[in-house]
PQR file of N, CA, C, O and H, with PARSE charges and radii, in Angstrom:
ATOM      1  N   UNK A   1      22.600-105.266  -3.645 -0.4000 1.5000
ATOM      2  CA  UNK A   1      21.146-105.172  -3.615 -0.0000 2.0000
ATOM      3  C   UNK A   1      20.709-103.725  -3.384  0.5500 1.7000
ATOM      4  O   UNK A   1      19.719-103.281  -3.966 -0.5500 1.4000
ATOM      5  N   UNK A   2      21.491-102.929  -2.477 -0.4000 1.5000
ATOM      6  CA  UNK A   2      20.798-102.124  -2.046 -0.0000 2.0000
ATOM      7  C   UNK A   2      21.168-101.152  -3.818  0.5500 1.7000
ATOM      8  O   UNK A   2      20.277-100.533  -4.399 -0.5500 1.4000
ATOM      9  H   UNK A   2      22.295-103.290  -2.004  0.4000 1.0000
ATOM     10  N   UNK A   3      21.891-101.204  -4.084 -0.4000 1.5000
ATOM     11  CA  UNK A   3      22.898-100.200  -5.386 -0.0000 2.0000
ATOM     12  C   UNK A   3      21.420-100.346  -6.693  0.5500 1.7000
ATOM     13  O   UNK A   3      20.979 -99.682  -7.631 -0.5500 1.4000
ATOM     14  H   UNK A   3      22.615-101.707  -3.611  0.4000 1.0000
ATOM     15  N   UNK A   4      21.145-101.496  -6.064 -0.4000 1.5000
ATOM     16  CA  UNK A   4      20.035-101.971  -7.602 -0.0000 2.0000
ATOM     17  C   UNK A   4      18.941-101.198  -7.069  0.5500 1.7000
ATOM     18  O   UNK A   4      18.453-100.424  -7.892 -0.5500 1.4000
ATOM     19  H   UNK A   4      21.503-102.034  -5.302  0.4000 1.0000
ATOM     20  N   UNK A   5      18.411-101.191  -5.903 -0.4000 1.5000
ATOM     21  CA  UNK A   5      16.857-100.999  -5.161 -0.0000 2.0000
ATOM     22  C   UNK A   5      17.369 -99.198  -5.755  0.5500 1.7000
ATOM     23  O   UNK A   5      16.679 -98.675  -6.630 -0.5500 1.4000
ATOM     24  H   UNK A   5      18.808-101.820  -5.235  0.4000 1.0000
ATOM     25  N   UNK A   6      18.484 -98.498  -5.216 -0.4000 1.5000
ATOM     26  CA  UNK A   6      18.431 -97.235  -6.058 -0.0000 2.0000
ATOM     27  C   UNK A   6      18.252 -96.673  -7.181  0.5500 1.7000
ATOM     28  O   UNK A   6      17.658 -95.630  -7.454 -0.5500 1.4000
ATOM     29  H   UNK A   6      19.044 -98.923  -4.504  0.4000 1.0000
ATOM     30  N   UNK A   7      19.090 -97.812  -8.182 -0.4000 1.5000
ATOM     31  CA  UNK A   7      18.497 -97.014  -9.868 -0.0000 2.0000
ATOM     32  C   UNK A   7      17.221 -97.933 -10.036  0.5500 1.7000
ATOM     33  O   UNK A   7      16.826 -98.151 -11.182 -0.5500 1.4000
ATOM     34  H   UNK A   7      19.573 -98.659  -7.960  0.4000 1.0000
ATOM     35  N   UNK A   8      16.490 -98.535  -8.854 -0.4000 1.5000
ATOM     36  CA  UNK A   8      15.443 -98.770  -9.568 -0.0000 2.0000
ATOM     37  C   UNK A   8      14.510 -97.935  -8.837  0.5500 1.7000
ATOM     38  O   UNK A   8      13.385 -97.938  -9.335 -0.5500 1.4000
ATOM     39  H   UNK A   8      16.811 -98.357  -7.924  0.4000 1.0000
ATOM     40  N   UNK A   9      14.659 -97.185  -7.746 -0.4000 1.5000
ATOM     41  CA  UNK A   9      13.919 -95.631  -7.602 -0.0000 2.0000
ATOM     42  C   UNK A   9      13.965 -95.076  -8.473  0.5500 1.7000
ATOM     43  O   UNK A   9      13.139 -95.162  -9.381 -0.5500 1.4000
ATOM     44  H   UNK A   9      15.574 -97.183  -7.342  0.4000 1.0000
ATOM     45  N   UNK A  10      14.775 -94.465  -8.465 -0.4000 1.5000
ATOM     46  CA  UNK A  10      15.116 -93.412  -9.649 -0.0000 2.0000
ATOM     47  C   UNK A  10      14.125 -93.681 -11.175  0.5500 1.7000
ATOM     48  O   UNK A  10      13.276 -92.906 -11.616 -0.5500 1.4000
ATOM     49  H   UNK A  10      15.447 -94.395  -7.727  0.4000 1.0000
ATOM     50  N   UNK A  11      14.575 -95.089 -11.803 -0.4000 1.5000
ATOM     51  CA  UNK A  11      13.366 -94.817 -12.602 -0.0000 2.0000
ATOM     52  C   UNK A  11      12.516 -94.694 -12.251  0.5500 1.7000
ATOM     53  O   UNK A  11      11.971 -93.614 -12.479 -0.5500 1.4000
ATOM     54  H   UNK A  11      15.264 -95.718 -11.445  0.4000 1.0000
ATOM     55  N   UNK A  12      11.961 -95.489 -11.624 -0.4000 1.5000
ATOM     56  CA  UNK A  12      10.170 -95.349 -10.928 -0.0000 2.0000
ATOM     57  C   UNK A  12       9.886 -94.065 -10.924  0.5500 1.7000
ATOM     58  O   UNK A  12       9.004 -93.503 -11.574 -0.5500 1.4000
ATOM     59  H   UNK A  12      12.403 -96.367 -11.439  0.4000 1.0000
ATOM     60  N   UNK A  13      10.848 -93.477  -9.983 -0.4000 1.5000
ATOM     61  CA  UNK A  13      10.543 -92.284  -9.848 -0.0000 2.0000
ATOM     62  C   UNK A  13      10.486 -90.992 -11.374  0.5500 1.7000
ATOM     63  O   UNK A  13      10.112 -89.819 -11.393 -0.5500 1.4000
ATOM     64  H   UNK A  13      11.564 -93.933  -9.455  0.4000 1.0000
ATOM     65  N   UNK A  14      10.936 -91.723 -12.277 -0.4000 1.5000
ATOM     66  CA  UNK A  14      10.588 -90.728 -13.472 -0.0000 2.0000
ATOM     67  C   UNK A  14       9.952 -91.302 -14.711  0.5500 1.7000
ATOM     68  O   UNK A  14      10.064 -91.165 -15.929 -0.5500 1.4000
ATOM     69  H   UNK A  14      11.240 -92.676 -12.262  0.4000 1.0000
ATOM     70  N   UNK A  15       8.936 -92.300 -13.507 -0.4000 1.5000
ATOM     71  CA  UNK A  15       8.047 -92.727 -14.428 -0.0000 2.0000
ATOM     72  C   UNK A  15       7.975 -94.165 -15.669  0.5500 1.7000
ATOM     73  O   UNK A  15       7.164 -94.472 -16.542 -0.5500 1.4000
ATOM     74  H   UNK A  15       8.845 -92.411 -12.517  0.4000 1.0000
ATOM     75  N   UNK A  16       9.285 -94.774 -15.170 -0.4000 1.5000
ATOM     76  CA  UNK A  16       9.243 -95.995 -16.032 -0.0000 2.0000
ATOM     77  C   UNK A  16       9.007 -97.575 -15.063  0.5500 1.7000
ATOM     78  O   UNK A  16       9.554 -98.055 -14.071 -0.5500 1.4000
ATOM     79  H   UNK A  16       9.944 -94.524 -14.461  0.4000 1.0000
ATOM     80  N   UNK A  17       7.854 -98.018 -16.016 -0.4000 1.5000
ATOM     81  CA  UNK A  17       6.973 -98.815 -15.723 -0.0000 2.0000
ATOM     82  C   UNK A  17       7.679-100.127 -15.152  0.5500 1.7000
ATOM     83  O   UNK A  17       7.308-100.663 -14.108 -0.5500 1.4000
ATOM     84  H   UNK A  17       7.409 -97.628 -16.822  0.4000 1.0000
ATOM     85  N   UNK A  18       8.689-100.572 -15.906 -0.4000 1.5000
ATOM     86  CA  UNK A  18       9.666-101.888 -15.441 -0.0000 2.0000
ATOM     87  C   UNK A  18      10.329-100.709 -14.343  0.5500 1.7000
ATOM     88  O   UNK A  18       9.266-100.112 -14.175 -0.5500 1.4000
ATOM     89  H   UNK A  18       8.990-100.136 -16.755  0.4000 1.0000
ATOM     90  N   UNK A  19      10.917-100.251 -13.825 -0.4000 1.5000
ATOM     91  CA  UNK A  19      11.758 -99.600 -12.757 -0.0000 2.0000
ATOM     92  C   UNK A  19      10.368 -99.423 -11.397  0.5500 1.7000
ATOM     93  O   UNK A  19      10.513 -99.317 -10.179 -0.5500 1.4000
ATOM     94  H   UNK A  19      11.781-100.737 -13.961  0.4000 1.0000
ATOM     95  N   UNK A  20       9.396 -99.443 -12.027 -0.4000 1.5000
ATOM     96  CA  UNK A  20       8.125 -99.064 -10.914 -0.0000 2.0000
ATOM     97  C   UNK A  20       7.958-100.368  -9.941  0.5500 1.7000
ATOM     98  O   UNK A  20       8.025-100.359  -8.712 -0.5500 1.4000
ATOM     99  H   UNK A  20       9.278 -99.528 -13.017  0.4000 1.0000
ATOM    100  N   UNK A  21       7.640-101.897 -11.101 -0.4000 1.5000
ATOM    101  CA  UNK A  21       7.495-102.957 -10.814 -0.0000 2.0000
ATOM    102  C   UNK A  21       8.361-103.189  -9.947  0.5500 1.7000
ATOM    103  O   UNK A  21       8.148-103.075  -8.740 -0.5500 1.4000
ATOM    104  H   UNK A  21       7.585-101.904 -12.099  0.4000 1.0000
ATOM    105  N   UNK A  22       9.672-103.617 -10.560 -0.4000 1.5000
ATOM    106  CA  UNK A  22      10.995-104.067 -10.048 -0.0000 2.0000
ATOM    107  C   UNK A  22      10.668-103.276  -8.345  0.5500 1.7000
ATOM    108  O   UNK A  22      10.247-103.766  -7.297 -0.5500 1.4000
ATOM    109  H   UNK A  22       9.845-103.710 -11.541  0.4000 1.0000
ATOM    110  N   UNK A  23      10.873-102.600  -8.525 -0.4000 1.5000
ATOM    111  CA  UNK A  23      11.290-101.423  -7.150 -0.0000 2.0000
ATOM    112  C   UNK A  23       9.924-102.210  -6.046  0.5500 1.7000
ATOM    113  O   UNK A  23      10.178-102.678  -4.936 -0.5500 1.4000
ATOM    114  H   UNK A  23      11.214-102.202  -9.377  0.4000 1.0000
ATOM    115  N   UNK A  24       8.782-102.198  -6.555 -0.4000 1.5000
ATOM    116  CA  UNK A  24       7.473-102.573  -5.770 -0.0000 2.0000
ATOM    117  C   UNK A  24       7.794-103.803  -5.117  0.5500 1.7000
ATOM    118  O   UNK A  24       7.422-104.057  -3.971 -0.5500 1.4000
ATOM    119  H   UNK A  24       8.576-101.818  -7.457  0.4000 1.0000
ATOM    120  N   UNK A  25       8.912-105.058  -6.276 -0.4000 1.5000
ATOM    121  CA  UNK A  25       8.902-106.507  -5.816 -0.0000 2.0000
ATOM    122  C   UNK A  25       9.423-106.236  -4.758  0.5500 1.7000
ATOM    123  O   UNK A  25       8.968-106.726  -3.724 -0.5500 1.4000
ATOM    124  H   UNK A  25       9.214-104.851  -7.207  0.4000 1.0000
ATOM    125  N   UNK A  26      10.781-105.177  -4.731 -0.4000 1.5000
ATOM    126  CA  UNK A  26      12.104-105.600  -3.704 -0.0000 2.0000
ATOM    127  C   UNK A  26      11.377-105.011  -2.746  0.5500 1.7000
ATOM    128  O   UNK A  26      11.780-105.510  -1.695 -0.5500 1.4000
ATOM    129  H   UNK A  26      11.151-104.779  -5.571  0.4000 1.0000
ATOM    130  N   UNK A  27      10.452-104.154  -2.488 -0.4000 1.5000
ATOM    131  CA  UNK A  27       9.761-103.288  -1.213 -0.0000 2.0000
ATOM    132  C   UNK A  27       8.907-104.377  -0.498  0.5500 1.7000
ATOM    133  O   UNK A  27       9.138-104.664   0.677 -0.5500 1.4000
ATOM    134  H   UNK A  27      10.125-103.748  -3.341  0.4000 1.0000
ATOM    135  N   UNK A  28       7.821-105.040  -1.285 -0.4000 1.5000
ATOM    136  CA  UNK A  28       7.188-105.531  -0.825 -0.0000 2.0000
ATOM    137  C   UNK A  28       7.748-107.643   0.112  0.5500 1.7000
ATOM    138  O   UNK A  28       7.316-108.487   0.897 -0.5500 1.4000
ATOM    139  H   UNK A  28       7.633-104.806  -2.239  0.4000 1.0000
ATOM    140  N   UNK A  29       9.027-107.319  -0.887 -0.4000 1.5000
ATOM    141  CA  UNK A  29      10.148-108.885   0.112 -0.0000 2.0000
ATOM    142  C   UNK A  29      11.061-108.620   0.691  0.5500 1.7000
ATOM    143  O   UNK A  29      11.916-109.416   1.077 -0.5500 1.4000
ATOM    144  H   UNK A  29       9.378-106.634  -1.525  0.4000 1.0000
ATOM    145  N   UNK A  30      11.040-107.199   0.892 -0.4000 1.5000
ATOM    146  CA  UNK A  30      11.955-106.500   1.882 -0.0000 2.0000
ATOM    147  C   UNK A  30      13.556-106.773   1.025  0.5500 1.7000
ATOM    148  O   UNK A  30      14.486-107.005   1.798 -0.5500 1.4000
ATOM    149  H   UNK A  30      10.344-106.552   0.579  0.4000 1.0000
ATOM    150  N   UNK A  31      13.846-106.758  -0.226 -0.4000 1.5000
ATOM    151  CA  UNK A  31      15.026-107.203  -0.332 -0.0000 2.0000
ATOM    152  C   UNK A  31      15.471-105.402  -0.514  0.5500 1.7000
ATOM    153  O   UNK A  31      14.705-104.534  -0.932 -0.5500 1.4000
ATOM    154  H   UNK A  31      13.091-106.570  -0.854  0.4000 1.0000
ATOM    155  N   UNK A  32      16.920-105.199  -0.064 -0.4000 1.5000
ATOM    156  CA  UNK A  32      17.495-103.982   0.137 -0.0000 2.0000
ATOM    157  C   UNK A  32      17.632-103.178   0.826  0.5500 1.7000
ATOM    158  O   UNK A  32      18.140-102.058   0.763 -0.5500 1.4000
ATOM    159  H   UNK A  32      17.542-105.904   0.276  0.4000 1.0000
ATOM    160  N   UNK A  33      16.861-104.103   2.011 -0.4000 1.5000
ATOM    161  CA  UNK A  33      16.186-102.666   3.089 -0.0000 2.0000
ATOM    162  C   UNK A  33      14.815-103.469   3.702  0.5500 1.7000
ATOM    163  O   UNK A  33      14.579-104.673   3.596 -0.5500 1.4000
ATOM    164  H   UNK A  33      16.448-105.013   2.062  0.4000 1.0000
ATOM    165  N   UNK A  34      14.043-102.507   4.330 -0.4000 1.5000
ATOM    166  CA  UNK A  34      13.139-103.085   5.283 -0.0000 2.0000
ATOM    167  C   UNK A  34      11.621-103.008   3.909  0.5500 1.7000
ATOM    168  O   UNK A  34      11.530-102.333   2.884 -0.5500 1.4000
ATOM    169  H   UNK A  34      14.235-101.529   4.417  0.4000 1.0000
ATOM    170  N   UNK A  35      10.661-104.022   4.534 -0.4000 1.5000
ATOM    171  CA  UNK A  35       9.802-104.524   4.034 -0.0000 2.0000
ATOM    172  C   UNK A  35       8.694-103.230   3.830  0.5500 1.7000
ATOM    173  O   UNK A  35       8.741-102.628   4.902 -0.5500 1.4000
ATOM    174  H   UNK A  35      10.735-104.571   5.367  0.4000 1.0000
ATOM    175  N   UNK A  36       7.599-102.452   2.817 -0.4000 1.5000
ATOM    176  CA  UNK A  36       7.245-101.784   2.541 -0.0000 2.0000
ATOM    177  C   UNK A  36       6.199-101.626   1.911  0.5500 1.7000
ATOM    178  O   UNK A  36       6.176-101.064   0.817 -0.5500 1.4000
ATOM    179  H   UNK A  36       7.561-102.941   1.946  0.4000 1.0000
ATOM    180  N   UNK A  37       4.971-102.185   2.611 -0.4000 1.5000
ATOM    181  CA  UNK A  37       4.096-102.753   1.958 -0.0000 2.0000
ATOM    182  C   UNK A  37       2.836-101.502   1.423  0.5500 1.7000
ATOM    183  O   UNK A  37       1.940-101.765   0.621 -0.5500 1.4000
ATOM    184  H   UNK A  37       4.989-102.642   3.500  0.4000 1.0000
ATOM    185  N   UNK A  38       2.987-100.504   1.907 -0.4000 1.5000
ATOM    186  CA  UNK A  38       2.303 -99.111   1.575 -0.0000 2.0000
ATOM    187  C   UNK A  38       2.889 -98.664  -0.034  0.5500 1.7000
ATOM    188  O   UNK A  38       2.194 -98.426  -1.022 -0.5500 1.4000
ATOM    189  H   UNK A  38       3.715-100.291   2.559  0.4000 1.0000
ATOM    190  N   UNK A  39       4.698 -98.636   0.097 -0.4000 1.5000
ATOM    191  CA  UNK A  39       5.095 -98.575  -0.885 -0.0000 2.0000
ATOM    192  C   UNK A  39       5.482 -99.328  -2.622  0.5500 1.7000
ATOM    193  O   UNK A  39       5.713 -98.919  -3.760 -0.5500 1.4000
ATOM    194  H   UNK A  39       5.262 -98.829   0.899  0.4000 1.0000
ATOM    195  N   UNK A  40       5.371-100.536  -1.945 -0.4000 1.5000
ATOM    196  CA  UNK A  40       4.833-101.391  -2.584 -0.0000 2.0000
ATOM    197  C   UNK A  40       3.766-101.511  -3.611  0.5500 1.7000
ATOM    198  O   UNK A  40       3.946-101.438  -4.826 -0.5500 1.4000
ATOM    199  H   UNK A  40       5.183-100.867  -1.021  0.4000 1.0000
ATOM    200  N   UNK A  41       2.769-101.679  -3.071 -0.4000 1.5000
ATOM    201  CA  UNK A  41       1.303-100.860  -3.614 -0.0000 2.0000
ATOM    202  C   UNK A  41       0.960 -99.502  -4.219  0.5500 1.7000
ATOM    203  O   UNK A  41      -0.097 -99.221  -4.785 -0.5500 1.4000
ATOM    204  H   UNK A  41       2.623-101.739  -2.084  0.4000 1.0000
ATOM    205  N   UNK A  42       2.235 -98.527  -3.972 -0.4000 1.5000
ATOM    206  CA  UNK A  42       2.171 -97.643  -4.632 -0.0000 2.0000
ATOM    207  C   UNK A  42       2.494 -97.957  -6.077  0.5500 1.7000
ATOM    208  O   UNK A  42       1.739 -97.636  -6.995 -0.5500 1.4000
ATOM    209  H   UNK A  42       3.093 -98.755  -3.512  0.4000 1.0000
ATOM    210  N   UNK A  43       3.783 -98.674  -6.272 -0.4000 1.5000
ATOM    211  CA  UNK A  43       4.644 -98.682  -7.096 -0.0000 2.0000
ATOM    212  C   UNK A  43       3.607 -99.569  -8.102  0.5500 1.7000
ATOM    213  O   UNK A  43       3.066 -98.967  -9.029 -0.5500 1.4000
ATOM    214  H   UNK A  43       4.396 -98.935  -5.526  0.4000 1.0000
ATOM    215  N   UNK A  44       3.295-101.259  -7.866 -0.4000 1.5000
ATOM    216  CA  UNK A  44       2.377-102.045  -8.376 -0.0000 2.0000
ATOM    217  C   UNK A  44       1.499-100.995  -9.201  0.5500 1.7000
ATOM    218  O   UNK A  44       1.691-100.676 -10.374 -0.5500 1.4000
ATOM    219  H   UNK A  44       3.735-101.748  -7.112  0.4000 1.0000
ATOM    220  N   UNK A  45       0.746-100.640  -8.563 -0.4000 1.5000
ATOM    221  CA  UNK A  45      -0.506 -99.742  -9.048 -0.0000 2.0000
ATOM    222  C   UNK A  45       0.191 -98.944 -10.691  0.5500 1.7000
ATOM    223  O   UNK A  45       0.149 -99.190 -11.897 -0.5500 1.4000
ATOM    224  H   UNK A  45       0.590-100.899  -7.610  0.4000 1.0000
ATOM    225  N   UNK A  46       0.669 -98.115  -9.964 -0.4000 1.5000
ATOM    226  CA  UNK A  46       1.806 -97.378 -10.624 -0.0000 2.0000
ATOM    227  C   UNK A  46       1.913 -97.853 -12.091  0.5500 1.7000
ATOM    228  O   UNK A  46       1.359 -97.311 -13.047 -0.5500 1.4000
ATOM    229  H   UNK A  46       0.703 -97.915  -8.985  0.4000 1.0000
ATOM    230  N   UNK A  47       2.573 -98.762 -12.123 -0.4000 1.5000
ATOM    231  CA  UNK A  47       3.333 -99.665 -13.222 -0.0000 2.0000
ATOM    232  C   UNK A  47       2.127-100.091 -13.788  0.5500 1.7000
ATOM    233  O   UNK A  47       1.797 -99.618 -14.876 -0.5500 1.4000
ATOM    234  H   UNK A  47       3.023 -99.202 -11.346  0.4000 1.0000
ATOM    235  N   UNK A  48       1.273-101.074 -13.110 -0.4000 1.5000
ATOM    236  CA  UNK A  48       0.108-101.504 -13.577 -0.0000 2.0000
ATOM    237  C   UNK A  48      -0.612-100.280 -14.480  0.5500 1.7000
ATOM    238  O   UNK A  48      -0.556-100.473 -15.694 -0.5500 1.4000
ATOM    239  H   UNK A  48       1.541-101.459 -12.226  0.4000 1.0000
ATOM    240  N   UNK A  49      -1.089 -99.399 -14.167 -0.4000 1.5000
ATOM    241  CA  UNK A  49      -1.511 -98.358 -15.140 -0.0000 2.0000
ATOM    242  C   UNK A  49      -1.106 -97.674 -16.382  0.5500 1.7000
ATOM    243  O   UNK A  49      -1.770 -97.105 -17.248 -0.5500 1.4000
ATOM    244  H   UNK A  49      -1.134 -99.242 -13.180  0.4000 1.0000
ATOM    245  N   UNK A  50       0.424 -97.921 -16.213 -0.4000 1.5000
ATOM    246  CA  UNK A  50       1.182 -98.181 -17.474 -0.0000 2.0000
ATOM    247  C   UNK A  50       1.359 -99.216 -18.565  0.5500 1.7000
ATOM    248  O   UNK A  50       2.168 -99.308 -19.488 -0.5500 1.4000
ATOM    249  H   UNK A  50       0.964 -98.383 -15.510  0.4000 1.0000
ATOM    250  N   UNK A  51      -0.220-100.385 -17.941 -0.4000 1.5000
ATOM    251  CA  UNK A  51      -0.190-101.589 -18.437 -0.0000 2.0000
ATOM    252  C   UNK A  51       0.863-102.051 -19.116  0.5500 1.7000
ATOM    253  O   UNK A  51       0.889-102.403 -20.296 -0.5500 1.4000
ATOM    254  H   UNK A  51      -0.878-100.310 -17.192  0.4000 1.0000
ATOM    255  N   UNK A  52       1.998-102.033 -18.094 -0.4000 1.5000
ATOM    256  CA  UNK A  52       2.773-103.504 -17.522 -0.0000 2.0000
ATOM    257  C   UNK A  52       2.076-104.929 -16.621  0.5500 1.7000
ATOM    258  O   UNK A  52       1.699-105.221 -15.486 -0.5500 1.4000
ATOM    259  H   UNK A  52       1.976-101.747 -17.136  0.4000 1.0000
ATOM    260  N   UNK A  53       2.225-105.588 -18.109 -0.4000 1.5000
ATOM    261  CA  UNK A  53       1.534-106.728 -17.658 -0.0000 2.0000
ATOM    262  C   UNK A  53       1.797-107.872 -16.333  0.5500 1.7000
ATOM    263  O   UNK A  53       1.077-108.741 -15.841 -0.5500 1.4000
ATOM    264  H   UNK A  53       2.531-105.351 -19.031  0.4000 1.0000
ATOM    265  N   UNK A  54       3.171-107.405 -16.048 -0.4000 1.5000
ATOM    266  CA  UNK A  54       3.470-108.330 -14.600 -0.0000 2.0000
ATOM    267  C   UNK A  54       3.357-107.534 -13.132  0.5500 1.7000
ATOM    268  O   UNK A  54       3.287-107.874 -11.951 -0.5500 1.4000
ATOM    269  H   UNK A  54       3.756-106.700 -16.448  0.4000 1.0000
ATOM    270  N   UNK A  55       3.376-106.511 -13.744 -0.4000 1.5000
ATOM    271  CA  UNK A  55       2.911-105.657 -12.627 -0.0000 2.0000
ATOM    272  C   UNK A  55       1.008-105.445 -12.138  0.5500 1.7000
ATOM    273  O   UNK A  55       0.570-105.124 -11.034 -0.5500 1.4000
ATOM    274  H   UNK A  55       3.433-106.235 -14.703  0.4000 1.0000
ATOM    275  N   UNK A  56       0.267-105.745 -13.344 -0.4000 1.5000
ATOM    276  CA  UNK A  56      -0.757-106.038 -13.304 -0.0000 2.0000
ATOM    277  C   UNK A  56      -1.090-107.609 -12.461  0.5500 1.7000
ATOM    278  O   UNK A  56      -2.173-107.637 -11.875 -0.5500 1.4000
ATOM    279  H   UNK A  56       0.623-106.006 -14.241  0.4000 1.0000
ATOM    280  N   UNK A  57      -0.529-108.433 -12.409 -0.4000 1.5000
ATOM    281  CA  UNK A  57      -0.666-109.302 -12.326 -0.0000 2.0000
ATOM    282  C   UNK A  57      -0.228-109.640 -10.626  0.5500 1.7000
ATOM    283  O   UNK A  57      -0.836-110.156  -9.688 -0.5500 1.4000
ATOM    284  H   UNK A  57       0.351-108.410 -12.885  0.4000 1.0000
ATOM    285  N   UNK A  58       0.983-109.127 -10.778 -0.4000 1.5000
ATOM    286  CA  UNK A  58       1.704-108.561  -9.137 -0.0000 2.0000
ATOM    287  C   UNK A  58       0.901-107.874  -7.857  0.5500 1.7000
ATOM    288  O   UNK A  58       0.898-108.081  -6.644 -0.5500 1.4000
ATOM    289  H   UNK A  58       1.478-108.708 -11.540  0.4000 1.0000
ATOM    290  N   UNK A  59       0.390-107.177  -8.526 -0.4000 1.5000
ATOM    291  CA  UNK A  59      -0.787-106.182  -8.178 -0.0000 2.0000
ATOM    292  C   UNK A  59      -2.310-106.867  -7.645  0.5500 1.7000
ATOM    293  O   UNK A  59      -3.016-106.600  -6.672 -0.5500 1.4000
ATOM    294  H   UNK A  59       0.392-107.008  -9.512  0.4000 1.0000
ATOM    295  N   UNK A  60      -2.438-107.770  -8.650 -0.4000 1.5000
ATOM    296  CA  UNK A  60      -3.939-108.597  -8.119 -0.0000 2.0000
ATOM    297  C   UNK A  60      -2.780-109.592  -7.361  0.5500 1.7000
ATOM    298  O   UNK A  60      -3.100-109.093  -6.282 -0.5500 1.4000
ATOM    299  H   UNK A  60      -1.864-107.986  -9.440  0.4000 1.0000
ATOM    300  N   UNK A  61      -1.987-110.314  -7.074 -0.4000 1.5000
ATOM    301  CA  UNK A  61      -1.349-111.201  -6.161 -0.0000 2.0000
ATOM    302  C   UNK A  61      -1.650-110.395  -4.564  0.5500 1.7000
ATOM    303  O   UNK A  61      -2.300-110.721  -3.571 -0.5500 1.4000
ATOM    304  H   UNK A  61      -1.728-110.720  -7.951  0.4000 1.0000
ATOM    305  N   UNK A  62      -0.828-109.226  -4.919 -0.4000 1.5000
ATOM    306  CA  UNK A  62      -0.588-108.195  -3.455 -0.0000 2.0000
ATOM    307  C   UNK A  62      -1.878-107.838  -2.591  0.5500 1.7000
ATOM    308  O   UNK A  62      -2.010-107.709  -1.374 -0.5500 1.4000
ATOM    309  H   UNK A  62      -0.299-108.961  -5.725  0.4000 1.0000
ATOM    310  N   UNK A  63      -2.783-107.725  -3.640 -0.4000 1.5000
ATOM    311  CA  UNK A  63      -4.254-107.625  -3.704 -0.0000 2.0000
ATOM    312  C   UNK A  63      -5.026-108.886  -2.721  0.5500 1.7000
ATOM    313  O   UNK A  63      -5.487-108.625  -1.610 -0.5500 1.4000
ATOM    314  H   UNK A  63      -2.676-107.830  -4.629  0.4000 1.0000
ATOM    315  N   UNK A  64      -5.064-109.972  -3.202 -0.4000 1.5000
ATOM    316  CA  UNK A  64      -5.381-110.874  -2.208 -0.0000 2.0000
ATOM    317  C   UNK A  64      -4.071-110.896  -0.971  0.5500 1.7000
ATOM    318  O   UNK A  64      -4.299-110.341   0.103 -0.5500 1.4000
ATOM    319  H   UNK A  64      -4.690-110.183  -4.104  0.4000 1.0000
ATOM    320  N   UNK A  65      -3.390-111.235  -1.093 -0.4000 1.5000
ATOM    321  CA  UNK A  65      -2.832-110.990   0.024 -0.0000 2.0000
ATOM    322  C   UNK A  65      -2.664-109.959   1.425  0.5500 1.7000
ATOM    323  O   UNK A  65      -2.635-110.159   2.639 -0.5500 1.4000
ATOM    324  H   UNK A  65      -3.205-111.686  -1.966  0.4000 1.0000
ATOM    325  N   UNK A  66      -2.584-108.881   0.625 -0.4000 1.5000
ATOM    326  CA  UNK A  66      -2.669-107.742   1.586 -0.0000 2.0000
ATOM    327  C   UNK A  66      -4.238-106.883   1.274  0.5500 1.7000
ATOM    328  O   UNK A  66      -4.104-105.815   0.677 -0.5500 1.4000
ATOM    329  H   UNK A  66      -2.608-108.719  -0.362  0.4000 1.0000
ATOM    330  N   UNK A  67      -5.564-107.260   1.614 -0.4000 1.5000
ATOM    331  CA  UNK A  67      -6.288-107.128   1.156 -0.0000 2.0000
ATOM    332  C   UNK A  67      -6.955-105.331   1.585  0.5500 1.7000
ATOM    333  O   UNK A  67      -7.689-104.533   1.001 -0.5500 1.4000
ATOM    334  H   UNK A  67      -5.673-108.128   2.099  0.4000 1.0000
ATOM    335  N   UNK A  68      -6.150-105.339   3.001 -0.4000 1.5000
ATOM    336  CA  UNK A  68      -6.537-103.925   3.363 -0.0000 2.0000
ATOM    337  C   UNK A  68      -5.954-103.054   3.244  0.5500 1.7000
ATOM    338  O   UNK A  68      -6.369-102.002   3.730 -0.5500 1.4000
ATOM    339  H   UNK A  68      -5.554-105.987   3.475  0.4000 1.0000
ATOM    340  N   UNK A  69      -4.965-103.087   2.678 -0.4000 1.5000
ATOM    341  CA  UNK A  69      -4.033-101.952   1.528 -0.0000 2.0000
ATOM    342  C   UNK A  69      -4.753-101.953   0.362  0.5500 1.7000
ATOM    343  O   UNK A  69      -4.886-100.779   0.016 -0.5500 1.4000
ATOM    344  H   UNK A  69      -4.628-103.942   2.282  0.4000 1.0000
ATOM    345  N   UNK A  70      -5.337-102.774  -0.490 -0.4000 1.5000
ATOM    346  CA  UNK A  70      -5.806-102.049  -1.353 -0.0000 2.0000
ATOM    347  C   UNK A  70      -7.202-101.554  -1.705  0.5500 1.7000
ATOM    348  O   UNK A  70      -8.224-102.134  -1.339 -0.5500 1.4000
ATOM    349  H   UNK A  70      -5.229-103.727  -0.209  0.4000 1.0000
ATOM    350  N   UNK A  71      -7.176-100.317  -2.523 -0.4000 1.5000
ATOM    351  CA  UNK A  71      -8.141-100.111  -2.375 -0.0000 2.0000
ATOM    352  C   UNK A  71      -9.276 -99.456  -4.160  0.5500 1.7000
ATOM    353  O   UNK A  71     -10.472 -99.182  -4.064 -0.5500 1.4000
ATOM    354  H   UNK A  71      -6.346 -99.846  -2.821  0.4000 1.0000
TER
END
């Protein structure tokens, strides 16, 4: 888990939209590591603007849920 949560930084981090998502799910269910709900919302957003459609969708979920993170 944790080997995956890395190359899926790494893309995120250079900008690809499925690597943004992915990375946001495992942050925000804590899988790989501790739970990350700032980062999370980064990533969502992120991806979402790259209209990735499950990340859009992820995004309004996280949205009601964590309602004072987003903004």
């Amino acid at each position: 888990m944790r080997k995956q949560k890395k190359l899926f930084t790494q893309a995120a981090e250079q900008g690809y939209d499925f690597g943004q998502y992915n990375l946001a799910d495992m942050l925000e269910y804590g899988e790989g590591g501790d739970v990350d709900l700032a980062g999370a919302y980064k990533w969502y957003k992120s991806a979402a603007e790259q209209n990735n459609l499950k990340a859009k969708a992820a995004l309004e979920l996280f949205c009601e849920k964590h309602k004072t993170m987003c903004h």
